[in-house]
C-alpha positions as CSV (number, residue, x, y, z in Angstrom):
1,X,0.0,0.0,0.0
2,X,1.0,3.6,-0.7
3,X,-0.7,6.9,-0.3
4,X,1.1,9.1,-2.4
5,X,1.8,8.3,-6.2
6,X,4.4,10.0,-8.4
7,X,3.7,10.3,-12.1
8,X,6.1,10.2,-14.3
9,X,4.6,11.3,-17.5
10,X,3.2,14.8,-18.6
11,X,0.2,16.2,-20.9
12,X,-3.4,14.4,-20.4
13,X,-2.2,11.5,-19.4
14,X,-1.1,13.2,-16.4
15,X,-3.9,14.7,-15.8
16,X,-6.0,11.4,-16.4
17,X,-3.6,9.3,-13.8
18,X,-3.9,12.5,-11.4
19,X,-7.9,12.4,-11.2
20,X,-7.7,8.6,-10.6
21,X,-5.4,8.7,-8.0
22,X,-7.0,11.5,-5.8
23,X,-10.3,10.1,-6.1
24,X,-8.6,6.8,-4.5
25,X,-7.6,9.7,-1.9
26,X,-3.8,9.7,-2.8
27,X,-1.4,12.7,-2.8
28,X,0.4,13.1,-5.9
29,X,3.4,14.2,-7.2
30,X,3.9,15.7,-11.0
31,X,7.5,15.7,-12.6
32,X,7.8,18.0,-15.2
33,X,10.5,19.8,-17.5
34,X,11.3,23.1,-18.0
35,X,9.3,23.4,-21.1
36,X,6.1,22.4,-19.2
37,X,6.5,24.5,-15.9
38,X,3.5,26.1,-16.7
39,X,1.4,23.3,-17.4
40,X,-2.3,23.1,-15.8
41,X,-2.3,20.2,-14.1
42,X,0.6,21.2,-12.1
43,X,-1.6,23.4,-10.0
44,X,-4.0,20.6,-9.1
45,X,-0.7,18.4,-7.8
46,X,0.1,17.9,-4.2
47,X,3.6,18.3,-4.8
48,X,5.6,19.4,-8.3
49,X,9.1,18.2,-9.5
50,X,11.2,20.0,-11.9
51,X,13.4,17.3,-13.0
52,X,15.5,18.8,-16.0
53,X,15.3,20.9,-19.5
54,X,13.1,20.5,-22.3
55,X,14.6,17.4,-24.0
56,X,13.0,14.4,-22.9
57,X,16.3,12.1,-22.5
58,X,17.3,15.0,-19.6
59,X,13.6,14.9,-18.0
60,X,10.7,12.3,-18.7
61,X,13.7,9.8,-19.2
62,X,16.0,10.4,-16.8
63,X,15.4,7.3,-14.5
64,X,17.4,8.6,-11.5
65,X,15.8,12.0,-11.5
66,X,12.7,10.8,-11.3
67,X,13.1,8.2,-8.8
68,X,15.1,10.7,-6.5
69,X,12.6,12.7,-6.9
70,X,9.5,10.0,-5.7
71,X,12.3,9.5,-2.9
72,X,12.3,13.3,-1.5
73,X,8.6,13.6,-1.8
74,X,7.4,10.7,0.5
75,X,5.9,9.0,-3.2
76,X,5.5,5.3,-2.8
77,X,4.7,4.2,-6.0
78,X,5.5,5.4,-9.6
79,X,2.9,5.9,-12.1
80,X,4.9,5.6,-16.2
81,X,1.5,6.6,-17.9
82,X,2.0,5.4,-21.7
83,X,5.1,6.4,-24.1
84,X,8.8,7.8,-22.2
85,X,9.7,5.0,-19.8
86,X,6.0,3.2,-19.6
87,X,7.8,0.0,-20.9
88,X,11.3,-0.5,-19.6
89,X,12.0,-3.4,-17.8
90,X,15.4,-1.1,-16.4
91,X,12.8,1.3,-15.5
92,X,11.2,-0.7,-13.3
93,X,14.3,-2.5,-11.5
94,X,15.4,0.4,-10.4
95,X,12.4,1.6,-9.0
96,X,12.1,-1.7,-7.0
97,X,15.5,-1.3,-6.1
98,X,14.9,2.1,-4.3
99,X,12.3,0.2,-2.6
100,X,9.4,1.5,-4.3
101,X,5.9,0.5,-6.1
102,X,5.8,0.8,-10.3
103,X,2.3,1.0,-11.6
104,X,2.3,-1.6,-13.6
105,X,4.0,-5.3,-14.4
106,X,6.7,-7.1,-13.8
107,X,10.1,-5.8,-15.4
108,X,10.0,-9.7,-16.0
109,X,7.2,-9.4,-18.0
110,X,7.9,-6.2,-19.8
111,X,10.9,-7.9,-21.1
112,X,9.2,-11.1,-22.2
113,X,6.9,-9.2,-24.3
114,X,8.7,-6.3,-25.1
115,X,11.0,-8.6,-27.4
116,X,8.8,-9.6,-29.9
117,X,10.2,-12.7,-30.9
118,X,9.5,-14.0,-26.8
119,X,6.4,-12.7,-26.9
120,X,5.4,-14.3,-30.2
121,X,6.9,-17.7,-28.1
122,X,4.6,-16.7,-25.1
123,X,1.3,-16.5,-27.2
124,X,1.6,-19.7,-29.3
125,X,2.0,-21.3,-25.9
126,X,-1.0,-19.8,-24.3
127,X,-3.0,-20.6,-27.6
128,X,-3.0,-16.7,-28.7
129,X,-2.8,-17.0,-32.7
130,X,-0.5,-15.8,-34.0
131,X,0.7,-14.4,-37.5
132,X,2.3,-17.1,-39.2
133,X,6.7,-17.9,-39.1
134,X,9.0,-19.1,-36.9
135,X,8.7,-17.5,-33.3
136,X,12.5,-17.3,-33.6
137,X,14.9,-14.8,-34.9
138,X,16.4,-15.2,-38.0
139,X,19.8,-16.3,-38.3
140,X,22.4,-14.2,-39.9
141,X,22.7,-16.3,-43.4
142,X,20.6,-15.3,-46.3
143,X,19.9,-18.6,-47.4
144,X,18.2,-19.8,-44.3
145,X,16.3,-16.6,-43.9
146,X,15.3,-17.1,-47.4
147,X,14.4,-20.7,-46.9
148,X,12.3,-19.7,-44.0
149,X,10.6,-16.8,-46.3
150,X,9.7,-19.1,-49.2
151,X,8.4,-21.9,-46.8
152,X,6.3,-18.7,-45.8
153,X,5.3,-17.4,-49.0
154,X,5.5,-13.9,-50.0
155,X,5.0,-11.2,-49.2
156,X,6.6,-11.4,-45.8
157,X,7.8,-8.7,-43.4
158,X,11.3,-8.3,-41.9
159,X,10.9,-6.7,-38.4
160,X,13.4,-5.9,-35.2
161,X,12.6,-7.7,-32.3
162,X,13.0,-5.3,-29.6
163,X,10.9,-2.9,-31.9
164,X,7.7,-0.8,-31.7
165,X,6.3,2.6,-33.4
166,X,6.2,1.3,-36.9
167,X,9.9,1.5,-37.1
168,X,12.2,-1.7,-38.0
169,X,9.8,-3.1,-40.5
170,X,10.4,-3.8,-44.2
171,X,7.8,-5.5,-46.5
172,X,9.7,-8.2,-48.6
173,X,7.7,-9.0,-51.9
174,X,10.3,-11.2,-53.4
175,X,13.3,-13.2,-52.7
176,X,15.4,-10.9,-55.0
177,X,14.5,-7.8,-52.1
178,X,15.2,-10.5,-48.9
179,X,19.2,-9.5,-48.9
180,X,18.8,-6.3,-48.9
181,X,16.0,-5.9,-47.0
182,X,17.6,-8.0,-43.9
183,X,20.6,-5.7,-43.8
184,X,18.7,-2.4,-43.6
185,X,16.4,-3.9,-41.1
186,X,19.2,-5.5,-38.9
187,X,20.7,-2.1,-39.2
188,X,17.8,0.0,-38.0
189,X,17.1,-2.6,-35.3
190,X,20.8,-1.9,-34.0
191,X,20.1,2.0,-34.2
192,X,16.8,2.0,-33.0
193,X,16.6,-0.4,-30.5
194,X,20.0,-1.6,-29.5
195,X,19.1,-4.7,-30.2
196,X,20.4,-6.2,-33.7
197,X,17.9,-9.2,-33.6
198,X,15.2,-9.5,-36.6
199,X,12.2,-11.5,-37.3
200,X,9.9,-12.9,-40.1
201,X,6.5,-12.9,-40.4
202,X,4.0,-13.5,-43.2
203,X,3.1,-10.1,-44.7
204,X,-0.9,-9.9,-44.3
205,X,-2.2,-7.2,-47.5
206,X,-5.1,-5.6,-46.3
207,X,-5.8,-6.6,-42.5
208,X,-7.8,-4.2,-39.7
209,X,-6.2,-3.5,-36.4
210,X,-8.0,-4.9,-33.2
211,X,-6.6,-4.8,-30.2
212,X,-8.0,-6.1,-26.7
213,X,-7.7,-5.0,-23.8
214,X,-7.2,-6.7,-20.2
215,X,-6.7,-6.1,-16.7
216,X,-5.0,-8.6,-14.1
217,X,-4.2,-8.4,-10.2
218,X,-1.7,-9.9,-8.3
219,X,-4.3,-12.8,-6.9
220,X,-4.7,-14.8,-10.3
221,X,-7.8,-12.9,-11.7
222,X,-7.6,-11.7,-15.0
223,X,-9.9,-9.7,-17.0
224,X,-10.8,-8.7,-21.2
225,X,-12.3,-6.1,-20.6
226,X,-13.8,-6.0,-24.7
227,X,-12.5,-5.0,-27.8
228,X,-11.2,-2.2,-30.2
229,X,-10.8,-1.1,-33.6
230,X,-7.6,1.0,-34.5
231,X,-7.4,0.9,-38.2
232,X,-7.4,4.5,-38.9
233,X,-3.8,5.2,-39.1
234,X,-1.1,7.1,-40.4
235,X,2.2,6.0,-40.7
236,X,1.3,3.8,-38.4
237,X,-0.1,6.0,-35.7
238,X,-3.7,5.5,-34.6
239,X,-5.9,8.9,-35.2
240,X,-9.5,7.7,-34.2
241,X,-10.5,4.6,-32.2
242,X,-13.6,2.6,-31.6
243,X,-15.3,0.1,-28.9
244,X,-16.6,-2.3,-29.8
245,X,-14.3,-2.9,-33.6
246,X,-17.5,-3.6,-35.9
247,X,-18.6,-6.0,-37.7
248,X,-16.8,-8.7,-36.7
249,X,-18.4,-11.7,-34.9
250,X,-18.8,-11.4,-30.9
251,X,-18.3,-14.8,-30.4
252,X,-14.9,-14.8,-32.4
253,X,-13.5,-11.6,-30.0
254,X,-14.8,-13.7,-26.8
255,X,-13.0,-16.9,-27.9
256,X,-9.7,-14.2,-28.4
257,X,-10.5,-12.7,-25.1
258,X,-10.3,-15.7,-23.2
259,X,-7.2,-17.2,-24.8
260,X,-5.7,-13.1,-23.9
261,X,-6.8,-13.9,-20.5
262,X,-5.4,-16.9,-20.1
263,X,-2.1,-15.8,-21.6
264,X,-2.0,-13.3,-18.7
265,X,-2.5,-15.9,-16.3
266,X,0.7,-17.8,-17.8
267,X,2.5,-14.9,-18.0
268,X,1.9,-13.7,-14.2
269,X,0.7,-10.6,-15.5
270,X,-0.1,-7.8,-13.4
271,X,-1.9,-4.2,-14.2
272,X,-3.6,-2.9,-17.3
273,X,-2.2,-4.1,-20.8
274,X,-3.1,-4.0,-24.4
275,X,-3.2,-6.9,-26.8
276,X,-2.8,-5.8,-30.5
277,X,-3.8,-8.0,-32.8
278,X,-4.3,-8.0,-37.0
279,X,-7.6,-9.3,-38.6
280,X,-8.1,-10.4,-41.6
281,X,-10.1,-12.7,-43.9
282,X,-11.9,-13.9,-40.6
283,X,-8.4,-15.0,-38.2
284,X,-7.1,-13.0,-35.6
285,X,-3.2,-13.1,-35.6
286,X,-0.8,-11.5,-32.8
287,X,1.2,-8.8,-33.5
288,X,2.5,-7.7,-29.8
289,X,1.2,-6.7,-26.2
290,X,1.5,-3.3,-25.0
291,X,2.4,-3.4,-21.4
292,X,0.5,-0.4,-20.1
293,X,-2.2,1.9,-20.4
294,X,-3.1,2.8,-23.8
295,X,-3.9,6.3,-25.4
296,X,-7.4,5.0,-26.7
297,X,-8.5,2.9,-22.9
298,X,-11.3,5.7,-22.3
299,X,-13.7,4.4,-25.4
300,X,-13.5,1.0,-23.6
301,X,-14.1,3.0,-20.4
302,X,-17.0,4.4,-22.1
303,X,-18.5,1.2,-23.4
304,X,-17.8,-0.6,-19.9
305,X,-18.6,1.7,-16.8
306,X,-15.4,0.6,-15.8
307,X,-12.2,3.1,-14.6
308,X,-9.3,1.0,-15.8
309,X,-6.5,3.7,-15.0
310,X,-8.0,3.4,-10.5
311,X,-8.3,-0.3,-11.2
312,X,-4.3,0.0,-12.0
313,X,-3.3,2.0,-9.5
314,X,-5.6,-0.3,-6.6
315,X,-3.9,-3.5,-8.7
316,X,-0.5,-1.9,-7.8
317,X,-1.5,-1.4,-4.3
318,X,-2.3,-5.3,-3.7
319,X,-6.0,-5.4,-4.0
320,X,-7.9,-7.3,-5.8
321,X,-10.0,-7.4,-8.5
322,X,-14.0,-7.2,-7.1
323,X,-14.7,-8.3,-10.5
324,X,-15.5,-11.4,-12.4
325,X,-15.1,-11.9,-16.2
326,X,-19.0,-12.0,-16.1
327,X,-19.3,-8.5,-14.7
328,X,-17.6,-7.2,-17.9
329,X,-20.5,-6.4,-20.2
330,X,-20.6,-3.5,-23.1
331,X,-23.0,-1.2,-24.0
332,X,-23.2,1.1,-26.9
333,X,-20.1,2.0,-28.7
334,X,-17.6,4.6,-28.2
335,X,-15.4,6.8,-30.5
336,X,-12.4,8.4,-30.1
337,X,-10.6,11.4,-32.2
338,X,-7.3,12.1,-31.5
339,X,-6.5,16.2,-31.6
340,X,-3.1,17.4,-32.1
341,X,-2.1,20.7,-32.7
342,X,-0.6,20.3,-36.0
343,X,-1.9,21.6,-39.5
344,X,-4.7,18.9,-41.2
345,X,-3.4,19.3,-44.5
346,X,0.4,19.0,-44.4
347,X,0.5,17.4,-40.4
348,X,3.2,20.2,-39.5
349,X,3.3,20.5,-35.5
350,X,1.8,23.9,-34.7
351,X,3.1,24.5,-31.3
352,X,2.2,28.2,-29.4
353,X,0.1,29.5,-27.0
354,X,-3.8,28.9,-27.2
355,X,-5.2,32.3,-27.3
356,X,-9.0,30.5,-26.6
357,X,-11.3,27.7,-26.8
358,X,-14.8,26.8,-26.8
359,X,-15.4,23.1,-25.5
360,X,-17.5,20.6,-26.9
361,X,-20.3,19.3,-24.5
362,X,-23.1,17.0,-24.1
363,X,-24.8,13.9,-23.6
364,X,-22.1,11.0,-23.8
365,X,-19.7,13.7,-24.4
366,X,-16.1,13.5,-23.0
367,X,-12.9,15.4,-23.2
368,X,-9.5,14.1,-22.2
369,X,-7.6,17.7,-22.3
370,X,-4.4,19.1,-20.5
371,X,-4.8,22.7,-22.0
372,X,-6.8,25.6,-21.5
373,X,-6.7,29.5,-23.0
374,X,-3.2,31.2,-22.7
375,X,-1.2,27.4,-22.5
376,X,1.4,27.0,-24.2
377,X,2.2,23.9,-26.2
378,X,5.7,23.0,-26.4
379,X,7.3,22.0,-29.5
380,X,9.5,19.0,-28.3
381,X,6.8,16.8,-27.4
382,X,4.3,14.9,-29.3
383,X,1.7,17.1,-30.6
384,X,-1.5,15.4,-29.1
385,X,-3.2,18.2,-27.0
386,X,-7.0,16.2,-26.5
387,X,-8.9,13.4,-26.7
388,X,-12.7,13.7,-28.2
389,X,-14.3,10.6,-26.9
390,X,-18.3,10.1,-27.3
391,X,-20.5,7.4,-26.2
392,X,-24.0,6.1,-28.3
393,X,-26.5,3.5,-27.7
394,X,-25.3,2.5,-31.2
395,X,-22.4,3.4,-33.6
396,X,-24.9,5.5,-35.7
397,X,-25.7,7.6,-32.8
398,X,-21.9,7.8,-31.8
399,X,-20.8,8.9,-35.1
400,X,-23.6,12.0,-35.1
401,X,-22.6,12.8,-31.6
402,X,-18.8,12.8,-32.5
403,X,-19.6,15.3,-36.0
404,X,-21.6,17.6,-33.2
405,X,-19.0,17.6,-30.8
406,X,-16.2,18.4,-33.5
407,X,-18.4,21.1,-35.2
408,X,-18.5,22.5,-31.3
409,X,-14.7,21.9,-30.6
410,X,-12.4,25.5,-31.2
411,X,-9.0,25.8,-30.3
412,X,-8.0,29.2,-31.3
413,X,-4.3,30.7,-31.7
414,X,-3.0,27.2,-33.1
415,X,-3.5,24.9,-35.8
416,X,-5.1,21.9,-34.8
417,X,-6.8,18.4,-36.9
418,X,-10.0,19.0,-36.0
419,X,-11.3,19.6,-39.4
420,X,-9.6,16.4,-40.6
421,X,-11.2,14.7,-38.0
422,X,-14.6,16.0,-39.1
423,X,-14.4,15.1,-42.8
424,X,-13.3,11.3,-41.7
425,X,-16.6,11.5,-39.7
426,X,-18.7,12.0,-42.7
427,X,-16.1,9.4,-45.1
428,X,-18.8,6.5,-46.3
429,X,-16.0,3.8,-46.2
430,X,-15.4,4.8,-42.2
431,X,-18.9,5.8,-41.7
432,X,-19.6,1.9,-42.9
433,X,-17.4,0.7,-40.4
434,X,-14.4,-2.5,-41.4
435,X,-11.7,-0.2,-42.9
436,X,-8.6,-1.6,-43.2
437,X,-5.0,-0.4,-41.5
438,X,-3.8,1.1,-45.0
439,X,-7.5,2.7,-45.7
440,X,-6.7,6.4,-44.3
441,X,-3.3,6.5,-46.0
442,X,-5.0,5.8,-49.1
443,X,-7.6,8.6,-48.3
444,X,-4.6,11.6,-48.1
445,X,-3.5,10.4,-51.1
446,X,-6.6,10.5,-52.8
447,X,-7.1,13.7,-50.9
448,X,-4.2,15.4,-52.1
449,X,-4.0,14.3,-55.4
450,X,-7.7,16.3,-55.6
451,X,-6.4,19.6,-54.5
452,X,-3.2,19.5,-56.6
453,X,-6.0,18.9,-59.4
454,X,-7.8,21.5,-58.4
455,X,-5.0,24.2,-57.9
């Protein structure tokens, strides 16, 4: 048990943790850098840390300042949020060392699926399926990697083992490319990742993104929570999210929630995670397991009743779970628009100060924001300033209450997506739900290649 978290994270996730713990009646502690010492959420901290300049490998990822600083402060436990250090196994060591609670799982299991090739290993042993090739890395001859790809089939897909964030992937389409294609990827595995190790999978053309989401304690219950659809990207960043991922058969995403729960079981998992999977053609096939909170939880929030970021933080504590997997039921569905401040057309960041705003608001209306009029947004950060989240009894009635709430939404003295969002909100192939992971790339193309015409 603790009572007073540290957070080691910044923007709305900050904020988000921050609410959570203080309605569990914790003090909390905010580190921040010098670039966000006059951040909101500061104010509504216990105690605030400044624990180094702007860059974030001198602040939000400098290990020892931030667990000196959970040290001076009385903080008992250390809350990563998502991105910076939410998933290093290091991370957590040392914070155990210094005698200390992390909010979240074991740096044993961090590592376990935070190399992709274990993890893979993990999941065909817990009966997760999995995209198909070996759940080994590749050994450094061409001819055996190229034996393994043709026993495959092409296309296939190179990718770094200890990778994440779309980079250290290469799409192979023929065994002419495979050379080639292995040396640039062992090479950006190296630079990116400090870890050299690469992997093969069978490339799957036109597949959605569904991810599930799960909750364990430290007492052998574990929890899906439901489901998610994530296939609008860009360069392989998620820009609007959806519970429950339509159209695809409820009994299919219970029989891959149980086998994700039952891989957590296997695993010892402990705390809030994400499992990401690729669907396509009707199969479900692994991709990896984010070991934390994710960006898009409050649309299964929204579709559940339940608060997943004070679940993790009571896991962490030692309680368990008052819930069964029975207890877990959705209702509606729930959308979520990412806004960052950056322009729609050309995705430039636009950091400066937000001379106003006018805030969308409503029935199953919710807004995940760490701003407010006369903020400054810095410019070394990533540029996501909200999340527009709505709730309907139906996907229909969340999509209409999403185009309201957008129409509503004004961030003056920036440059923000919004208007983006709002013409993917009236798209037929989104607004008919199923699109696949390549579908908004294709739509900026098709976009562009209209107003070039029209110039």
């Amino acid at each position: 048990m603790f009572d007073t978290l540290l957070i080691a994270n910044r923007g709305e996730i900050a904020l988000r943790i921050q609410r959570a713990a203080k309605g569990l009646g914790l003090r909390t502690v905010c580190v921040y850098s010098q670039a966000d010492a006059g951040a909101p959420y500061l104010e509504i901290a216990d105690e605030a840390i400044c624990i180094g300049p702007a860059p974030a490998r001198n602040s939000y990822l400098n290990v020892d300042a931030i667990v000196l600083a959970a040290l001076q402060t009385g903080a008992g436990a250390i809350h990563p949020g998502y991105g910076f250090l939410s998933e290093n196994a290091e991370f957590v060591d040392t914070i155990q060392a210094a005698g200390l609670t992390f909010v979240g799982p074991s740096a044993k299991c961090i590592r376990t699926m935070g190399d992709k090739v274990a993890a893979k290993r993990a999941m065909i042993a817990a009966g997760v399926p999995c995209v198909p090739g070996p759940d080994s890395a590749l050994p450094a001859d061409i001819a055996s990697i190229k034996a393994v790809a043709d026993e495959i089939g092409y296309p296939v897909i190179l990718k770094a083992a200890g990778g994440g964030g779309g980079r250290g992937m290469r799409v192979v389409r023929s065994g002419d490319e495979l050379a080639a294609a292995a040396a640039l990827t062992r090479e950006e595995a190296q630079r990116f990742f400090n870890n050299p190790d690469i992997y093969i999978e069978k490339f799957l053309q036109n597949p959605r993104h569904v991810e599930i989401q799960v909750l364990c304690d430290a007492h052998g219950t574990a929890l899906w929570l439901g489901d998610r659809d994530c296939s609008m990207q860009r360069r392989h960043q998620k820009v609007i999210e959806e519970a429950p991922a339509p159209g695809i058969d409820r009994s299919l995403i219970t029989e891959v929630g149980e086998r994700c729960a039952n891989a957590c079981r296997q695993i010892g998992y402990v705390g809030a995670g994400t499992f990401e999977f690729l669907y396509e053609d009707g199969e479900f096939y692994f991709i990896e397991m984010n070991t934390r909170v994710q960006v898009e939880h409050p649309v299964t929030e929204m579709v559940t009743g339940i608060d997943i970021v004070t679940l993790q933080i009571q896991v962490a504590m030692g309680l368990p779970l008052t819930l069964s997997q029975s207890d877990i039921v959705t209702h509606g569905h729930s959308i979520e628009c990412r806004i960052n401040a950056e322009d729609p057309y050309s995705f430039l960041p636009s950091p400066g100060t937000v001379t106003g705003m006018v805030l969308p608001a409503g029935e199953g209306v919710r807004l995940d924001t760490h701003i407010r009029s006369g903020y400054t947004i810095p410019s070394q950060y990533d540029s996501m300033i909200a999340k527009l989240i709505v709730h309907g009894e139906d996907r229909q009635e969340a999509l209409v209450r999403m185009r309201a709430a957008l129409a509503a939404f004004e961030v003056q003295g920036i440059v923000t997506n919004i208007a983006l969002q709002a013409d993917l909100m009236r798209d037929g192939g989104f607004v008919a739900g199923g699109v696949n992971i390549h579908y908004l790339e294709h739509w900026l193309t098709a976009r562009s290649a209209q107003s070039g015409a029209a110039a």
